[in-house]
VMD Tcl script that draws the C-alpha trace (Angstrom):
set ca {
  {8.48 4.07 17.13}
  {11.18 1.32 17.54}
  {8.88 -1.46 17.25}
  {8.57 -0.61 13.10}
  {10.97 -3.15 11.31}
  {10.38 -2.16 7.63}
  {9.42 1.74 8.23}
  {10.16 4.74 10.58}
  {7.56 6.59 12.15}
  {8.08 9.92 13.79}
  {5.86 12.94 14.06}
  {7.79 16.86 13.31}
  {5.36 19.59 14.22}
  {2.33 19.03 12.81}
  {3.42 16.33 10.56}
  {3.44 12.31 11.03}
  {5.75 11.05 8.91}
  {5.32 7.23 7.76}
  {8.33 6.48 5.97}
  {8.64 2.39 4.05}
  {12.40 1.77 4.80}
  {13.74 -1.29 2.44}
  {15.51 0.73 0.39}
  {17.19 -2.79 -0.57}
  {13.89 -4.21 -2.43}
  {13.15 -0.77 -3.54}
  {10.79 -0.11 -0.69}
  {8.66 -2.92 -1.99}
  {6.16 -4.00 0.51}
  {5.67 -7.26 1.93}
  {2.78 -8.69 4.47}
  {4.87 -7.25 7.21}
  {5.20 -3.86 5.94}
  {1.69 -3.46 5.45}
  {0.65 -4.36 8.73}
  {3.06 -1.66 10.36}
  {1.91 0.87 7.71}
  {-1.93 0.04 9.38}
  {0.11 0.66 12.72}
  {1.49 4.19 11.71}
  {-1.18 5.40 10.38}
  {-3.55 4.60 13.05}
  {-1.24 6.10 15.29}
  {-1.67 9.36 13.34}
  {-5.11 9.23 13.46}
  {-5.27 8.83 17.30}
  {-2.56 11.81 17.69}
  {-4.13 15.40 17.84}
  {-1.09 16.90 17.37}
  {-1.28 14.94 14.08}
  {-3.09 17.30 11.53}
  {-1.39 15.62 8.09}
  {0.83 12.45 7.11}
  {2.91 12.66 4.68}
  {4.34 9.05 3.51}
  {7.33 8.70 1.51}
  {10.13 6.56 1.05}
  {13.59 5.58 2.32}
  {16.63 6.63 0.07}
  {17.13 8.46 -3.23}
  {16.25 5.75 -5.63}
  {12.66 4.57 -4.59}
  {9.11 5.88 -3.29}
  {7.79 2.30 -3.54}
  {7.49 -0.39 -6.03}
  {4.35 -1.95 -4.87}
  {4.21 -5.61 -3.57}
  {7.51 -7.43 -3.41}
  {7.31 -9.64 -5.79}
  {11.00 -11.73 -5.24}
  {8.68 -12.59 -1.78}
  {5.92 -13.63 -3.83}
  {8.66 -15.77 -6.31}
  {9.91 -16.94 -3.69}
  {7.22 -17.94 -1.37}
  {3.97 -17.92 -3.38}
  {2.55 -15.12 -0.90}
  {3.80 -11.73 0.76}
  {5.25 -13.61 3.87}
  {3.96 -14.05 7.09}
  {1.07 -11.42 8.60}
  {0.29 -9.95 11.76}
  {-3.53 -11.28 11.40}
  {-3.01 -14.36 8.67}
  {-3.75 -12.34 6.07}
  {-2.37 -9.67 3.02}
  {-4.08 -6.24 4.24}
  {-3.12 -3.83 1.56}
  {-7.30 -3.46 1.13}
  {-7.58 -2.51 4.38}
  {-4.49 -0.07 4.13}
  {-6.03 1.86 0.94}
  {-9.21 1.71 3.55}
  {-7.56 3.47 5.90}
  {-5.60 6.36 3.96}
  {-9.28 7.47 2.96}
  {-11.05 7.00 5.91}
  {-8.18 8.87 8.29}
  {-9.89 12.35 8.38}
  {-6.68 14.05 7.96}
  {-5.06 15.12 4.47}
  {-2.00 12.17 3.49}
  {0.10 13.94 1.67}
  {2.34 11.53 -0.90}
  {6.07 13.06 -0.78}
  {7.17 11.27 -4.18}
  {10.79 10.75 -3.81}
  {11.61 8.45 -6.82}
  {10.28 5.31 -8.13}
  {6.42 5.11 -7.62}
  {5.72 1.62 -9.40}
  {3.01 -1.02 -8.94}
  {1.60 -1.02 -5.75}
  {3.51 1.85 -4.90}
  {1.89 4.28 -7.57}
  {-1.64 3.23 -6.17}
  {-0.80 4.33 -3.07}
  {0.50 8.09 -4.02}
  {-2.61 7.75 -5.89}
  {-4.95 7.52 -3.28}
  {-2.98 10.15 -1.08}
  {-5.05 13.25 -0.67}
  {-2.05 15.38 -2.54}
  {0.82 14.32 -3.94}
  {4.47 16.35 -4.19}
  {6.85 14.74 -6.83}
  {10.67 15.08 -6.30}
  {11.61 15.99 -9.88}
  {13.75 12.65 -10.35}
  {10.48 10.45 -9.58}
  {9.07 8.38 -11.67}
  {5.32 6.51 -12.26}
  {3.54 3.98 -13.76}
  {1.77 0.71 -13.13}
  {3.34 -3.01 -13.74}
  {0.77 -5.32 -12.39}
  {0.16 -7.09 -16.14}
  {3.90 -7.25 -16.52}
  {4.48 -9.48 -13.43}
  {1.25 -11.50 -12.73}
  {-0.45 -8.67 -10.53}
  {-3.34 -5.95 -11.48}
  {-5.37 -3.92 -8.83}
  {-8.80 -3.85 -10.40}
  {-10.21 -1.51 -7.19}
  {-8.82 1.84 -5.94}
  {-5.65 1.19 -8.38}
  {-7.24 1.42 -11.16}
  {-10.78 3.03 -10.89}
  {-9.86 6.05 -8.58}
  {-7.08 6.79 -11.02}
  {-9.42 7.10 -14.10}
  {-10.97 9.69 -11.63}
  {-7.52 11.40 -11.02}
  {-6.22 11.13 -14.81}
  {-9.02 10.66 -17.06}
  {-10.17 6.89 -18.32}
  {-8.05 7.07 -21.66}
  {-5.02 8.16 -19.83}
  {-6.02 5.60 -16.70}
  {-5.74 2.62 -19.54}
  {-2.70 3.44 -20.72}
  {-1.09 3.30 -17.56}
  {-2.49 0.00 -16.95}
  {-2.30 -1.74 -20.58}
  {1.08 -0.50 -21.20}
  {3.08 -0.31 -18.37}
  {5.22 2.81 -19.23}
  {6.61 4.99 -17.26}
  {6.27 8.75 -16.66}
  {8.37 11.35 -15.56}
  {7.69 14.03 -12.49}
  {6.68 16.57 -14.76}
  {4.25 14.35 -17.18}
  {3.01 13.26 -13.94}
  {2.11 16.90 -13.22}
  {0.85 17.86 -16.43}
  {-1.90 14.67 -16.74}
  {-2.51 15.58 -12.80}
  {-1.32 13.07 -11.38}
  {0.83 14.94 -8.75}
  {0.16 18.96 -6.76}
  {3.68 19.90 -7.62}
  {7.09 18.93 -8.49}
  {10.27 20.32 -6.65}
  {14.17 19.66 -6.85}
  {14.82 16.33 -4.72}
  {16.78 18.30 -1.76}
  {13.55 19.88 -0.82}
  {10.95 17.50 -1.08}
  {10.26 16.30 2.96}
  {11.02 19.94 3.59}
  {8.15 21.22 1.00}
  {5.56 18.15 2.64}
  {6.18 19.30 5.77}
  {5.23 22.94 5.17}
  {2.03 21.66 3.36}
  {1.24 20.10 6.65}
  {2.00 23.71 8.62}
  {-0.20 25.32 6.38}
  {-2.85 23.05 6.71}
  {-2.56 22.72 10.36}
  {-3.31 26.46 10.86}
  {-7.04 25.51 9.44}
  {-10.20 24.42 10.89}
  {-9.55 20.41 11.58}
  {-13.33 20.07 11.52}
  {-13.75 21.69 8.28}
  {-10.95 19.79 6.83}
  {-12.42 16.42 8.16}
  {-15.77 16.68 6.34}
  {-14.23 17.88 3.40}
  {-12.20 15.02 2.85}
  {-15.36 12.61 3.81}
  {-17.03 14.60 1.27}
  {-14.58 14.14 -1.58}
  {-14.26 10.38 -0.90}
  {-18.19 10.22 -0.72}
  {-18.17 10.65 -4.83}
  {-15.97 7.59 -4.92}
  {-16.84 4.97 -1.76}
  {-18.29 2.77 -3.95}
  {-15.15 1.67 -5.46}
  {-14.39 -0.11 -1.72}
  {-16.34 -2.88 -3.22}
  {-14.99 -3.11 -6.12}
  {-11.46 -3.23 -4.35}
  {-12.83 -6.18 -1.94}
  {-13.82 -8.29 -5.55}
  {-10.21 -7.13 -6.62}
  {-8.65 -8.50 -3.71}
  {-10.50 -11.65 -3.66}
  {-10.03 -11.84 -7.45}
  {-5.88 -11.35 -6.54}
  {-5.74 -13.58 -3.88}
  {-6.43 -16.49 -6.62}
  {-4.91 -15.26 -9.83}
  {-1.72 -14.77 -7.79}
  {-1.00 -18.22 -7.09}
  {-2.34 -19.48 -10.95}
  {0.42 -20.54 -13.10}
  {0.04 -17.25 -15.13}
  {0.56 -15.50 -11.83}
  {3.64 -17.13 -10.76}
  {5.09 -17.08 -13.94}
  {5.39 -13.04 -14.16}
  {6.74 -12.84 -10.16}
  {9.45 -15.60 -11.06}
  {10.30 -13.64 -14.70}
  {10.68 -10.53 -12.42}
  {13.10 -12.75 -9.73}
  {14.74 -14.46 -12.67}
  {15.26 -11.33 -14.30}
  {13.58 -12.31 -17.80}
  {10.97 -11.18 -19.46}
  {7.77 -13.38 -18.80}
  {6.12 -15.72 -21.26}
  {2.52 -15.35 -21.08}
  {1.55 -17.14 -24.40}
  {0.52 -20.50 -22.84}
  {-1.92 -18.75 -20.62}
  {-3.86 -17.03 -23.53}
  {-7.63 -17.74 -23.24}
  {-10.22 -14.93 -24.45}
  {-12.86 -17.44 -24.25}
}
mol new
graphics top color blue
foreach p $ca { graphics top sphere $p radius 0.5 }
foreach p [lrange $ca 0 end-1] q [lrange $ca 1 end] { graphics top cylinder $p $q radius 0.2 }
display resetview
C-alpha cells in the first residue's frame, strides 16, 4: 500500500505481511509508525483472503527497538499523530483482538517496545541472529501493561523480572528455551518459514481458529486495564526530568544518571 511511509504492507497467499521499515533508527517506532501499523493491520482484518499476519522488520540488523527514543530526546514526545495522540495501547489492542493468528517473524534486534510486541504476537519464529530483552528502566520508559504482565504469563514471573530489572539481553535460542519464541531458524529462511505457518494455518477452520484465539486472550483481558493505567502512568513519567534524562543519555550516547531522581518514599 503506497500510502505507508515507515512500513510496507503487502499480502502473499494467505499471508499479510506488516513489515516497520526504518531500518535507519533500528525500526524504532515513532507516533507515525504506529498509526500506519493500526492501518495494516486493520486492513488484514477486513481482507478474507487474510488468514495470518506475520510482522517483522526491515533489514538484517533489527526486528524493532521499541519507541524511538532520539524522537522523544529530541522532541519530548513520539512526533506528530494521525489522531493527536501516541496509540501504541490501542495497537497491542488490536494484535489481540484481530481474530486471526499474528505471527512475530523475529529477524534481529527485538528491544523495548519492540520485544512487547513479538510478545503479544500469537507465535513467534526467531531468526537465529535475533536478539531480546527489555530497556524501558535504562532510558526513562517501562510498559507496566501487556509488556510486562502478559510476559510473566509467557516466561514465568521470576524470569519476567529479570527481563525488566536488568535489562539483559538474550539470544534466539535462550529465547526458545525460557519460551519466549515457537522456533528458531537460520536467518535466510525466516519470512519463508512465517509464511508457511500462515499456509498451514490457512488450510483450517477460520471459525475455529477465531474463538480459539478469543479464548486464549479471555484468561488475560484484564490486563487491558492495567495497560490503559500504564499508558496514562507513561504519558507523565515520560516528560519528568527522570524521563528525559534516560531518552537524552540514549541520544547523547552516555550512560544515564538517575541518582538525583532517587525517592523510595
Amino acid at each position: 500500500m503506497s500510502q505507508f511511509e515507515d512500513i510496507t504492507y503487502e499480502v502473499d497467499g494467505a499471508a499479510g505481511i506488516i513489515t516497520i521499515n526504518r531500518p535507519a533508527r533500528y525500526n524504532a517506532f515513532r507516533a507515525k509508525t504506529v498509526d500506519e501499523l493500526i492501518a495494516a493491520f486493520n486492513a488484514a482484518w477486513s481482507d478474507d483472503d487474510v488468514r495470518a499476519v506475520v510482522l517483522t522488520g526491515s533489514g538484517e540488523k533489527a526486528f524493532c527497538t521499541g519507541g524511538d527514543v532520539k524522537q522523544r530526546a529530541e522532541t519530548g514526545d513520539y512526533g506528530p499523530a494521525e489522531l493527536g495522540r501516541f496509540r501504541i495501547g490501542d495497537l497491542h489492542k488490536l494484535m489481540r483482538d484481530i481474530p486471526k493468528p499474528v505471527i512475530a517473524a523475529v529477524n534481529g534486534i527485538a528491544i523495548g517496545g519492540g520485544h512487547v510486541l513479538q510478545v503479544l504476537a500469537d507465535v513467534s519464529i526467531a531468526s537465529e541472529t535475533a536478539r531480546f530483552g527489555q530497556a524501558g528502566p535504562r532510558v526513562g520508559s517501562f510498559d507496566a501493561g501487556f509488556g510486562s504482565a502478559y510476559l510473566s504469563r509467557v516466561v514465568g514471573e521470576k524470569k519476567a523480572r529479570e527481563i525488566w530489572f536488568f535489562c539483559r539481553q538474550y539470544s534466539a535460542q535462550e529465547a526458545l528455551d525460557m519460551g519466549l519464541v515457537n522456533k528458531v531458524v537460520p536467518a535466510d529462511e525466516l519470512l519463508k518459514e512465517a509464511k508457511s505457518w500462515c499456509e498451514e494455518v490457512s488450510a483450517l477452520s477460520p471459525t475455529a481458529i477465531r474463538f480459539l484465539k478469543q479464548s486464549f486472550n479471555a484468561d488475560t483481558d484484564h490486563q487491558a486495564g492495567l495497560s490503559n493505567l500504564a499508558m496514562s502512568a507513561l504519558d507523565i513519567f515520560g516528560v519528568s526530568p527522570e524521563g528525559m534524562e534516560g531518552a537524552t543519555a540514549f541520544a547523547e550516547k552516555r550512560t544515564p544518571d538517575f541518582a538525583p531522581h532517587v525517592n523510595w518514599h
